[in-house]
C-alpha positions in Angstrom: 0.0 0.0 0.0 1.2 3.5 -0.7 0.3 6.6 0.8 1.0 9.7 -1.2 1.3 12.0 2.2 2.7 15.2 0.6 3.4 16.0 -3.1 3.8 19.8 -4.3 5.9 23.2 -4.0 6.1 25.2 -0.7 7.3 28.2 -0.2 10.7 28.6 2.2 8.5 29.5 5.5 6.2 26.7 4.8 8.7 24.5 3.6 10.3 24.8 7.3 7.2 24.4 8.8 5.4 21.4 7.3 9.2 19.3 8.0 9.1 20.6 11.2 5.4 19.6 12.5 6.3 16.4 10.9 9.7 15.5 13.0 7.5 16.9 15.8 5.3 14.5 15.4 7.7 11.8 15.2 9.4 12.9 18.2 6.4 13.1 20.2 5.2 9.4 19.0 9.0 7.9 20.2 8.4 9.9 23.4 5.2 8.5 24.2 6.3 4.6 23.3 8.9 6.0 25.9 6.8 6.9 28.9 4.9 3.1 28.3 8.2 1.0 27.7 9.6 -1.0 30.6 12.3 -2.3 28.6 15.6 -0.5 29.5 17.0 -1.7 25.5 14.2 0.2 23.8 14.3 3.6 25.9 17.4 3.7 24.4 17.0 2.7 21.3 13.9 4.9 20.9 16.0 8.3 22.8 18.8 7.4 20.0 16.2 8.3 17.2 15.0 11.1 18.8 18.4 12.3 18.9 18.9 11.7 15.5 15.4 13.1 14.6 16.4 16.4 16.3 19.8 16.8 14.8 18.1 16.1 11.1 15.9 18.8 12.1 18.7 21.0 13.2 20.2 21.0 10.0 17.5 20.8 7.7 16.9 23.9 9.3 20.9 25.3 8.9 20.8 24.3 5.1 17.3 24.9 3.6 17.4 27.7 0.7 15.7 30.8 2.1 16.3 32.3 -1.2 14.1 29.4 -3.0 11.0 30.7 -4.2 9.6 27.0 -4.0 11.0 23.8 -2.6 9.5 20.7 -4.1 8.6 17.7 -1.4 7.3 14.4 -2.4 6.8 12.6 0.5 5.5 8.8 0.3 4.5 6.5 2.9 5.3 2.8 1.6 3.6 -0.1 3.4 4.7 -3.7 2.7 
């Protein structure tokens, strides 16, 4: 199954924003799995994405082109 989540042209502020709510999202998702997990292995397998998440975020934020008029994303979900 494929899910066509985001396909089109942003503008640089909205570019930054939509990736941003989306890491969010992700971050807030391994944080919750977090608070319910017993298991000492996947706390830290799920704070070492998180990590990861963030710094991804960090420097999609450092090297996006403000000067774009439009950035293209085509974002697919793939389920096997």
């Amino acid at each position: 199954m494929i899910i066509q989540l985001i396909e089109g042209n942003f503008n640089s502020h909205d570019t930054l924003d939509l990736i941003t709510q989306m890491i969010h999202i992700k971050i807030k998702y391994q944080e919750n799995k977090i608070s319910s997990s017993e298991n000492e292995e996947d706390t830290k397998a799920r704070e070492a994405k998180i990590k990861r998440l963030q710094k991804e975020l960090y420097n999609f934020r450092n090297n996006v082109d403000s000067s774009l008029n439009h950035h293209t994303i085509n974002a697919i979900i793939n389920i096997d």
